[in-house]
C-alpha positions in Angstrom: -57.0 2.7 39.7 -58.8 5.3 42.3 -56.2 6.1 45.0 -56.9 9.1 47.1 -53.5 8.0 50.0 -50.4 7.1 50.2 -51.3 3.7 52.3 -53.3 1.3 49.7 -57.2 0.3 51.4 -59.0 -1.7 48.6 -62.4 -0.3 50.4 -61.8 3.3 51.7 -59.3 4.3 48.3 -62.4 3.1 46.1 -64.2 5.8 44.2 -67.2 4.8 41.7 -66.6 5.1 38.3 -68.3 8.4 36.9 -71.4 7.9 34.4 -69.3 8.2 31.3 -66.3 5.6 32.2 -69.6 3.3 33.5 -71.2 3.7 30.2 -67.9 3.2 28.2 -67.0 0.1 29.8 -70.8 -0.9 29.4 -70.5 -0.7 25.9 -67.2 -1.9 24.9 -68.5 -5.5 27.0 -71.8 -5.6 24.8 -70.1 -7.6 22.2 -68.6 -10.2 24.4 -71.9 -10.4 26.6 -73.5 -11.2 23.4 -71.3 -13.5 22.1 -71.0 -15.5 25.2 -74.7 -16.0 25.8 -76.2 -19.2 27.1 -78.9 -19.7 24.6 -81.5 -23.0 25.7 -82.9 -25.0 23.1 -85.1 -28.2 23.4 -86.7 -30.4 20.9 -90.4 -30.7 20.7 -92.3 -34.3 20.5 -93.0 -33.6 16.7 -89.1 -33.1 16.2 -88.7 -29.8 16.1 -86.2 -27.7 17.9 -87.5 -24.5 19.8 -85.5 -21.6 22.1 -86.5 -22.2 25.4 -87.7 -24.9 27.5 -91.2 -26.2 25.8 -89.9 -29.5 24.8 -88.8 -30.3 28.2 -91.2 -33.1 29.7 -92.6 -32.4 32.5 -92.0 -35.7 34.0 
């Protein structure tokens, strides 16, 4: 918490997060991001199943 009075203002009290607390908290979420990934698959006329969109018809 970043507090700089006695009176608590959500917006005024903020201060930014220096580089190396941004970068920490970057890195510690990588795994999670990861994990929690939408991934999109579609299947192909021929059957297969491919990443992505292809198999989608058009119309």
């Amino acid at each position: 918490m970043y507090l700089h009075s006695r009176r608590h203002d959500s917006v005024s009290d903020y201060l930014p997060p220096s580089r190396a607390e941004f970068k920490k908290a970057f890195e510690e979420g990588k795994v999670l991001r990861h994990a929690t990934s939408p991934v999109l698959l579609s299947t192909l006329e021929d059957g297969r199943i491919v990443r992505g969109l292809a198999g989608v018809p058009k119309s």
